[in-house]
N, C-alpha and C positions, 0 to 999 in steps of 0.2 A: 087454575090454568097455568102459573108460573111453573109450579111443581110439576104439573106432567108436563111442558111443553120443556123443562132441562131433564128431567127423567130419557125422554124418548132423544135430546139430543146427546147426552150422553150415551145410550145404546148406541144411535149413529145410526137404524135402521132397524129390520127386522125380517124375517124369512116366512113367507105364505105360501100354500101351495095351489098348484091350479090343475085343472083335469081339463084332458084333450081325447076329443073321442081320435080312434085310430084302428085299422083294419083290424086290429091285434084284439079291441076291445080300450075301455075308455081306461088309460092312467093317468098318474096322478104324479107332479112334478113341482122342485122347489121354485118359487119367486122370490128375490131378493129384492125387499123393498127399503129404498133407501130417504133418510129425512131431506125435503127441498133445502136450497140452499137459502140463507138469511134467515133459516129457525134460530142461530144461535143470539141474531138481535132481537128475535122476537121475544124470546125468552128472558134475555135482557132488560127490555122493556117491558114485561111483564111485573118482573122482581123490583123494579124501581116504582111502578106505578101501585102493587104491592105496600110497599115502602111508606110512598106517599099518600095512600088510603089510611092504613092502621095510623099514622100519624094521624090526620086528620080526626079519627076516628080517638085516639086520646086527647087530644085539643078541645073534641065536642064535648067527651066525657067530665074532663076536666071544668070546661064552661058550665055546664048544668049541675056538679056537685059543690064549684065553687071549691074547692082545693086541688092538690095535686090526686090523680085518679090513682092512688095506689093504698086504697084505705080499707080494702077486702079482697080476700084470693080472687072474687072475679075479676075486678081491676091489674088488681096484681098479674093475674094468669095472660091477661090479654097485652100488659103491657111485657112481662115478659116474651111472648110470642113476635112483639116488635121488635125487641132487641134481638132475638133471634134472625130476624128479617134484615134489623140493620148490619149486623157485622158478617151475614153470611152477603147481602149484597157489598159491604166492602170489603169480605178476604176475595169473591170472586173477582171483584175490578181489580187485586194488587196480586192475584196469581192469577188470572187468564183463566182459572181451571173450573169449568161446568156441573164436573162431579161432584161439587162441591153443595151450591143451590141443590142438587138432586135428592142429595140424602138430610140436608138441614131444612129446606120448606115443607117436606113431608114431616118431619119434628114441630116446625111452628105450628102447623096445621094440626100434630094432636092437640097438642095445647089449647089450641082456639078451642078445640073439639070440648077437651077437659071441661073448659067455662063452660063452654053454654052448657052442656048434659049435666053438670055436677054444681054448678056454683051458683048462686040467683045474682041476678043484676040488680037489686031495686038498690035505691037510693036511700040510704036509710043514718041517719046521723052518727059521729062517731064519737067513742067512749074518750069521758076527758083526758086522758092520758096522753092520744091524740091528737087534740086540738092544739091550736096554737103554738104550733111548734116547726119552727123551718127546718133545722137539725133533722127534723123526721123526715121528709121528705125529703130532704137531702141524702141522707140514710138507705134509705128504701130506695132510692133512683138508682144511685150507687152499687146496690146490691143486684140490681136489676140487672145493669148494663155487665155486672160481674159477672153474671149466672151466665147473662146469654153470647158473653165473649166466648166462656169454657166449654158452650156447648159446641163451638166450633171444634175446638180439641178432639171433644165425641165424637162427630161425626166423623173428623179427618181419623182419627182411630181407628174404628170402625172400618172405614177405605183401605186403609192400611193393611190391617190383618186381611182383609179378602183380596188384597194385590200380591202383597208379599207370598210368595212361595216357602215352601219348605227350607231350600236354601238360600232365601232371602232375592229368590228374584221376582219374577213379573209376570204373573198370572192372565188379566185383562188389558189388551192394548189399548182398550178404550178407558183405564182409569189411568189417573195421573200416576207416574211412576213413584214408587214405597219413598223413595228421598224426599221427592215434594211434599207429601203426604205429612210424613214426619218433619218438613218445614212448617208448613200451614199448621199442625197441632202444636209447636212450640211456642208460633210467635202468636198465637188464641192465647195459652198459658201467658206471656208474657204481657197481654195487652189485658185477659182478665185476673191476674193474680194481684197485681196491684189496688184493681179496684177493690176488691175482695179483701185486700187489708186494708183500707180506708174505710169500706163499707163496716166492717168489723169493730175498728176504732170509732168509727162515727156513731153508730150505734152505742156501743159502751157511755161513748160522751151523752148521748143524749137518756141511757139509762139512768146516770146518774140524777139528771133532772128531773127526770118521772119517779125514779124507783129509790132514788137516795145514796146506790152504791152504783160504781162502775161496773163490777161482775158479778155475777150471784152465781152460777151455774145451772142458769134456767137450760130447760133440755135444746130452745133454740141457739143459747147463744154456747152451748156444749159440742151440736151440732156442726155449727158456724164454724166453731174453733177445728174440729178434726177435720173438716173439709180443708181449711186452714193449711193443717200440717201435711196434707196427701199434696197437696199441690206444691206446694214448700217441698218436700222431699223428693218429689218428681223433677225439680229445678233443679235440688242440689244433688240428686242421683244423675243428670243430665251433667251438667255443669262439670261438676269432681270428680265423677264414677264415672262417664263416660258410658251414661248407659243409654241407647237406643235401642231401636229397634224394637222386637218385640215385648220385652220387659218394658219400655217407656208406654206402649202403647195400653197395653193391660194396666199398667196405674192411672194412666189417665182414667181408662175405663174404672176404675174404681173410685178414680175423684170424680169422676160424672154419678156415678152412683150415690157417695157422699151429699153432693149437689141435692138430688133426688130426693135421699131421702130424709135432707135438711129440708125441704121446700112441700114434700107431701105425707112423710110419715110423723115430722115432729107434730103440725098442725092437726091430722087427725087422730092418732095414736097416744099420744102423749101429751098431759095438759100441762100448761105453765101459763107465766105471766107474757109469754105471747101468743095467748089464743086469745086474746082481746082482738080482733078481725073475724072470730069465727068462720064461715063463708059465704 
């Protein structure tokens, strides 16, 4: 409901047509239908109430497995899908911009999809590697909230390229104009790049204590790392190079890809010593 209810307020309306009989024989004419006013708090209040469900909804998970709920892709899937929820409910309260919820809740929403169709929920004990360890969780929380800052990136990206014109101007008046656009994906990279190397060093730390060494080049934490260096060279091609625009935007787009295919392709594709979660 949050997702179509900022969908249709970012349209801002939509065009029907109506037919009148008339001596001539019956035509056929446009109606311009426009969203009531106070959709855009409705919508608002949707994506907080949103917010505050999937939270609960990890609190409960959490309470009945007795750890933190991030100890199999289903968990994993769904809390990532919150983080998605939370940082697109707070880029949209610190840029005002609607567009924003439109295209990222239809994203949590595969996500959610993902679990259920693909991942089992049950409850099932986890391999000692595991157990016992706060560093993991802390780890994995981290990685979470990393993943689902950048996806803001995507989406503002995404925006982007379908606002910007040819010669870098403004396509849809109903999206935020290409400068914003390119604000909201900068400061996603800069609120998730950090975690992303925490998340990165934190795990190494706690490899060591499972696995004995800090790096092995298992294909996760191979992955992890080139995702690593797309985001890192997107900052410092921004930063030094002075590069926007559409080259910033297509790297993002390929560290969201990176993102991707650290999170789905290492897990099913390719085995190592983090396919210990299975699905």
């Amino acid at each position: 409901m949050a997702a179509a209810t900022y969908v249709l307020s970012a349209l801002g309306g939509w065009t029907t047509y109506r037919q009148a009989a008339t001596d001539a024989g019956t035509v056929s004419f446009p109606v311009s239908v426009t969203m009531p006013s106070g959709v855009d708090a409705i919508a608002r209040l949707l994506l907080w109430l949103t917010l505050a469900l999937l939270t609960l909804s990890l609190a409960f998970r959490a309470i009945a497995v007795e750890r933190p709920p991030l100890g199999n892709l289903w968990e994993y899937t769904v809390a990532l899908g919150w983080g998605m929820v939370l940082f697109t409910a707070a880029f949209e309260r610190g840029f005002k911009e609607r567009a924003i919820p439109a295209v990222m809740l239809p994203v949590a929403i595969a996500m959610m999809a993902v679990a259920l169709m693909f991942f089992p929920s049950d409850i099932s004990p986890l391999v000692p590697a595991l157990q016992a360890n706060r560093i993991l969780g802390i780890h994995v929380t981290t990685m979470v909230l990393a993943y689902s800052a950048l996806s803001v990136s995507f989406g503002a990206s995404v925006l982007y390229l379908a606002q910007a014109g040819g010669d870098g101007g403004r396509r849809f008046l109903r999206l935020p104009d290409a400068e914003t656009l390119e604000e909201v994906a900068y400061w996603s990279v800069l609120v998730g790049f950090p975690l992303l190397t925490l998340g990165v060093a934190l795990g190494a730390y706690w490899a060591n204590s499972a696995w004995g060494r800090y790096w092995g080049w298992d294909p996760k934490e191979t992955a992890a790392l080139l995702t690593w260096f797309v985001y890192a060279g997107y900052l410092h091609a921004r930063g030094l190079r002075g590069w926007e625009g559409k080259r910033a935007a297509y790297l993002l787009l390929l560290g969201y890809a990176a993102v991707l295919f650290t999170y789905f392709a290492v897990n099913f594709l390719i085995s190592g010593l983090h396919s210990y979660a299975g699905v």
